[in-house]
N, CA, C and O atoms as a DFTB+ gen file, in Angstrom:
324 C
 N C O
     1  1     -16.988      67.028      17.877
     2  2     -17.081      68.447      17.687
     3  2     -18.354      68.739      16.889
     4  3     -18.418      68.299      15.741
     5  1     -19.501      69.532      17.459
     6  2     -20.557      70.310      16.549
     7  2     -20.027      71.340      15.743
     8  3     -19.086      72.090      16.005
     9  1     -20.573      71.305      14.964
    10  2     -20.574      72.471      13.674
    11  2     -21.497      72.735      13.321
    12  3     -22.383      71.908      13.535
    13  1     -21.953      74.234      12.444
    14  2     -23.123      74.994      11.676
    15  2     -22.124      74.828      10.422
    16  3     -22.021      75.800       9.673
    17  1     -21.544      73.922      10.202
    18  2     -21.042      74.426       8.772
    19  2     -21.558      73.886       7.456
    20  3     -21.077      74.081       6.340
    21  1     -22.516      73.243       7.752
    22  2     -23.565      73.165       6.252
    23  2     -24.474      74.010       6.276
    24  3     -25.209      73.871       5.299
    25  1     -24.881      75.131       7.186
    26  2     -25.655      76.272       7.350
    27  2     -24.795      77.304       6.935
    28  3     -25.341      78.136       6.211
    29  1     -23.890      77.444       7.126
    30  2     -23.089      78.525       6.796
    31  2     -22.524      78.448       5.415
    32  3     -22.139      79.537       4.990
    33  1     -22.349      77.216       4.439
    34  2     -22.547      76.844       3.504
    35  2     -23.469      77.429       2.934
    36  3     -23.201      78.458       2.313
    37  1     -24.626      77.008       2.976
    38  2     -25.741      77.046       2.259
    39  2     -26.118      78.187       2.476
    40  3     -27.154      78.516       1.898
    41  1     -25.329      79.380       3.520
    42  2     -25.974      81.029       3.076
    43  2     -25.186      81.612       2.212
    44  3     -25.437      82.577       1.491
    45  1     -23.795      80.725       2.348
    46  2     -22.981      81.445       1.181
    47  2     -23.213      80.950       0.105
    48  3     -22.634      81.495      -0.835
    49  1     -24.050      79.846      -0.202
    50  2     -24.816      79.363      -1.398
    51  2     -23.289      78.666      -2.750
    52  3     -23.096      78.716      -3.964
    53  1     -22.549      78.074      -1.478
    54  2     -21.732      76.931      -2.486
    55  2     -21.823      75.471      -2.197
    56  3     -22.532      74.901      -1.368
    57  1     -21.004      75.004      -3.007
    58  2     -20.886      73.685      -2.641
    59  2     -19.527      73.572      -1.726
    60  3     -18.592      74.255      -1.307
    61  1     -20.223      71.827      -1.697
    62  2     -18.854      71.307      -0.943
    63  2     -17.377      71.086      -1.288
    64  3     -16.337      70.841      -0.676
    65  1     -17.739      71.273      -2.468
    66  2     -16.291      70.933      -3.333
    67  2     -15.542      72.735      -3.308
    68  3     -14.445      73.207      -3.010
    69  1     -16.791      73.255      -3.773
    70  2     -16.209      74.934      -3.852
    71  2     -15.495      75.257      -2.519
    72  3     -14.628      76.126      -2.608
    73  1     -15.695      74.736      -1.350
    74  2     -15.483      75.647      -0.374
    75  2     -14.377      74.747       0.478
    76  3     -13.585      75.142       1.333
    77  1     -14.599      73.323      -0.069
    78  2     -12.985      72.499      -0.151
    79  2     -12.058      73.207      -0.954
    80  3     -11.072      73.435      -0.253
    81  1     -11.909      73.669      -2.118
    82  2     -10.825      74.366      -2.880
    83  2     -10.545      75.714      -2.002
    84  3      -9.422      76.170      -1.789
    85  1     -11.591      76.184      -1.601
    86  2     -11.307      77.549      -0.886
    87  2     -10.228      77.241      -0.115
    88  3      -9.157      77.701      -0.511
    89  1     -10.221      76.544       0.944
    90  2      -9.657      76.349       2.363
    91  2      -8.724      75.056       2.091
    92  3      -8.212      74.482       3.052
    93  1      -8.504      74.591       0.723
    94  2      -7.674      74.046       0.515
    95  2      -7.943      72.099       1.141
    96  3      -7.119      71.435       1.770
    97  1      -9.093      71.732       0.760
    98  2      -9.374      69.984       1.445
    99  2      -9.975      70.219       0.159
   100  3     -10.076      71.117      -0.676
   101  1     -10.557      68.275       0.482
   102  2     -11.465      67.800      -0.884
   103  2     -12.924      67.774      -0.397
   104  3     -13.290      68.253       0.676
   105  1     -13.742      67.149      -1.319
   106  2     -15.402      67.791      -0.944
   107  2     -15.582      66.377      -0.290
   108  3     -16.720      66.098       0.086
   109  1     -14.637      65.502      -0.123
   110  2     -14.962      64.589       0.814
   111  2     -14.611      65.190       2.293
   112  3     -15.348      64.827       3.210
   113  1     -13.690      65.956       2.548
   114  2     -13.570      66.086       3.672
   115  2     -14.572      67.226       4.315
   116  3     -14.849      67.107       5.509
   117  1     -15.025      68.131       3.702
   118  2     -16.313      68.923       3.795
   119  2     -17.454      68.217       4.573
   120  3     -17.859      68.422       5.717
   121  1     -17.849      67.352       3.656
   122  2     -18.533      66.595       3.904
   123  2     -18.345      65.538       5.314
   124  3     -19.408      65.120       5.774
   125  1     -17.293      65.174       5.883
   126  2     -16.810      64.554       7.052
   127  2     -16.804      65.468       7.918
   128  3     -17.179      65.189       9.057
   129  1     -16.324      66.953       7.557
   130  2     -16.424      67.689       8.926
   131  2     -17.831      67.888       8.643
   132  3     -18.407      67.085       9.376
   133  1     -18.641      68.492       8.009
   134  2     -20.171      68.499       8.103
   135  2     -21.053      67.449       9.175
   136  3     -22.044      67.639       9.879
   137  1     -20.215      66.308       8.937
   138  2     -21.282      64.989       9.634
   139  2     -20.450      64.916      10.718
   140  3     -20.865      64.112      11.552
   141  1     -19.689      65.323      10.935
   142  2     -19.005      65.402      12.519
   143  2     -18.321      64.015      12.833
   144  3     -18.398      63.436      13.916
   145  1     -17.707      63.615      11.829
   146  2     -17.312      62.533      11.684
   147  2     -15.133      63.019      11.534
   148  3     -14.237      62.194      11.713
   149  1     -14.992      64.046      11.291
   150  2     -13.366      64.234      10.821
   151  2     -13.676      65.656      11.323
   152  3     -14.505      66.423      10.832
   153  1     -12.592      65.961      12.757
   154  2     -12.361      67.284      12.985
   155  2     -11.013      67.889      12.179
   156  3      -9.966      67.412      11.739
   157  1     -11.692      69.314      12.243
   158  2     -10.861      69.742      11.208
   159  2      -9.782      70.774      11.757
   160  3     -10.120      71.676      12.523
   161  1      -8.044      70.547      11.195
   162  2      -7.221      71.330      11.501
   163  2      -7.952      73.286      12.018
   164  3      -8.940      73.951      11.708
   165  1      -6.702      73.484      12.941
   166  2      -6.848      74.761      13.273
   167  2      -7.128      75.649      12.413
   168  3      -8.198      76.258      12.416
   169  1      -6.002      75.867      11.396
   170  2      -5.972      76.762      10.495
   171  2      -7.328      76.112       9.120
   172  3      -7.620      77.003       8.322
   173  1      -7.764      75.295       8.974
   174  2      -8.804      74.651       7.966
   175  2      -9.973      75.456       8.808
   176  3     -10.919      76.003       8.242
   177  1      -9.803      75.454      10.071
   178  2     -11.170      76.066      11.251
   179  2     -11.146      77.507      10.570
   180  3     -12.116      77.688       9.834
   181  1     -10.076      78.778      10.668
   182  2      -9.777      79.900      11.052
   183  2     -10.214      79.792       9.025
   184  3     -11.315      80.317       8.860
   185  1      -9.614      79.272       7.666
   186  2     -10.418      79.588       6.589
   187  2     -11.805      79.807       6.703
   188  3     -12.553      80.740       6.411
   189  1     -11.984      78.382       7.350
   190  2     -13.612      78.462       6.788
   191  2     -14.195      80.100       7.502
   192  3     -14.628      81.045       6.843
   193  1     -14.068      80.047       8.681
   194  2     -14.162      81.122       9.477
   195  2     -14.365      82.533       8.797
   196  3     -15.484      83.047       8.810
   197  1     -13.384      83.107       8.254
   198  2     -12.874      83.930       7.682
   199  2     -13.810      83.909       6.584
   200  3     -14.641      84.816       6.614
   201  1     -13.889      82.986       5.488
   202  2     -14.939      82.982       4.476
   203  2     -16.452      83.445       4.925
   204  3     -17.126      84.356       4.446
   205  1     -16.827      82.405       6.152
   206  2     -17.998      82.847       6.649
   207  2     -18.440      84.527       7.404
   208  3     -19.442      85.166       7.725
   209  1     -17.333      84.618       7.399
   210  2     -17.501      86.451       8.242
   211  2     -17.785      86.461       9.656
   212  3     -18.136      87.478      10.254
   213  1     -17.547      84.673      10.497
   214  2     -17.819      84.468      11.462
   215  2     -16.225      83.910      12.592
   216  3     -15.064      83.563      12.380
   217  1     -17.069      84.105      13.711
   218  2     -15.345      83.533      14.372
   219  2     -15.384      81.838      14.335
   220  3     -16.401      81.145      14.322
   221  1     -14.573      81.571      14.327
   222  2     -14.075      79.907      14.304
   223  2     -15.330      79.104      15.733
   224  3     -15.972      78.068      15.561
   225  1     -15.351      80.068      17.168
   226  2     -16.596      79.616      17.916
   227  2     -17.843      79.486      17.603
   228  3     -18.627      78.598      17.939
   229  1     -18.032      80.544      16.843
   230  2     -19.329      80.793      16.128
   231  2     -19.956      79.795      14.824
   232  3     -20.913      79.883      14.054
   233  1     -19.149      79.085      14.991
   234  2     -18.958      78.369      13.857
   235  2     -19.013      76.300      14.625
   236  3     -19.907      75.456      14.571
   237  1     -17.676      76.265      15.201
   238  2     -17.446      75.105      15.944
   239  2     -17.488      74.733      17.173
   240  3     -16.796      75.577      17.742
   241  1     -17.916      73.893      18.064
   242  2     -17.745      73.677      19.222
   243  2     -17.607      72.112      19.646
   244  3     -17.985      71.023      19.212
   245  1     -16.628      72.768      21.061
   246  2     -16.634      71.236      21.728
   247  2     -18.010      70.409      22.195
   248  3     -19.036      71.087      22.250
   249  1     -18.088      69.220      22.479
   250  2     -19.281      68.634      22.854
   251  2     -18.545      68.001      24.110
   252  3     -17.324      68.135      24.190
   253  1     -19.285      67.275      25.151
   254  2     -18.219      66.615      26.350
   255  2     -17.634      65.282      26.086
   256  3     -16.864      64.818      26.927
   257  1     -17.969      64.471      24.792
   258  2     -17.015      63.480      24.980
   259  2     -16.032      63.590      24.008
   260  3     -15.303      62.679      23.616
   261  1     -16.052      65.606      23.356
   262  2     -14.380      65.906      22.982
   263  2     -13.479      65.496      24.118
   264  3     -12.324      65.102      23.958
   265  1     -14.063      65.611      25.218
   266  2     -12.986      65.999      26.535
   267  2     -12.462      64.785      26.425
   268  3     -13.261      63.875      26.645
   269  1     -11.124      64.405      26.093
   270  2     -10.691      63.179      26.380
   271  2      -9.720      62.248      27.748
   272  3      -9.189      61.189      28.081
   273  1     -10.131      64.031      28.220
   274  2      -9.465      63.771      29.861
   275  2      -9.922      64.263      31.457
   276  3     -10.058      65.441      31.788
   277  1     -10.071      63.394      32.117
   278  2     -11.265      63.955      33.579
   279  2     -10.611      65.067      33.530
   280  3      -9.411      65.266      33.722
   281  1     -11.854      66.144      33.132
   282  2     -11.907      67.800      34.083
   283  2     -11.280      67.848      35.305
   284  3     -10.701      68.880      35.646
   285  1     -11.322      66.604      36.211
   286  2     -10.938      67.071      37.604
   287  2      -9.585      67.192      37.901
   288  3      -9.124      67.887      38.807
   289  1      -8.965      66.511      37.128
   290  2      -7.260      66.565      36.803
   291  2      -6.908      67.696      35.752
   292  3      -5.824      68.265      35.626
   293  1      -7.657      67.823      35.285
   294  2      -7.090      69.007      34.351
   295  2      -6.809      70.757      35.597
   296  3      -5.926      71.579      35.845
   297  1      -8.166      70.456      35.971
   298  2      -8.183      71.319      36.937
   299  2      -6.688      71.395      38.433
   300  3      -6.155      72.333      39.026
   301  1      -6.575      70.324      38.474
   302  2      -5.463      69.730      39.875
   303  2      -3.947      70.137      39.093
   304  3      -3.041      70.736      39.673
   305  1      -3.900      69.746      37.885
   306  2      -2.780      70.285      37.364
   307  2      -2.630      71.559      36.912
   308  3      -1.458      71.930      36.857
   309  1      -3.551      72.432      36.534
   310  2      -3.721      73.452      36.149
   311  2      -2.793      74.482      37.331
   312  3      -1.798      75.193      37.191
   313  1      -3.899      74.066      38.824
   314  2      -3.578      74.890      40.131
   315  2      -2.849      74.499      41.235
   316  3      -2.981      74.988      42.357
   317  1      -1.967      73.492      40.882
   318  2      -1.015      72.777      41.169
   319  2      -0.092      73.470      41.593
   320  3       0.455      74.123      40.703
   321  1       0.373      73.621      42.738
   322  2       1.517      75.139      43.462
   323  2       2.725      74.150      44.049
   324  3       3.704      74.639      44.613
């Protein structure tokens, strides 16, 4: 998963620890979702979000090897009659 969330950080001009207490994690995990290393719960998405004045998209996105399942089956089951 990509993120702007050390940009969006750094306009709200805190740290990592500050904005772990906000949304309730530690400034280690800040720091893991920052490096795109630990995706972060729904509702941890929709804080930060909310703090930033931005939507949770605007903020996070999938990359393609989020997809952990062929598109082409997703699709076959989807329209599956």
């Amino acid at each position: 998963m990509k993120n702007s969330l050390k940009v969006e950080r750094a306009i709200l001009n805190i740290s990592q620890e500050q904005l772990g207490k906000l949304v309730g994690v530690t400034k280690q995990t800040i720091n893991a979702i920052e490096k795109g290393k630990y995706a972060p719960s729904g509702l941890v998405m929709m804080k930060i979000a909310y703090l930033c004045h931005k939507s949770v998209n605007d903020i996070f996105s999938l990359e393609e090897e989020d997809w952990s399942i062929d598109e082409q089956n997703i699709r076959m089951e989807i329209f599956k009659k």
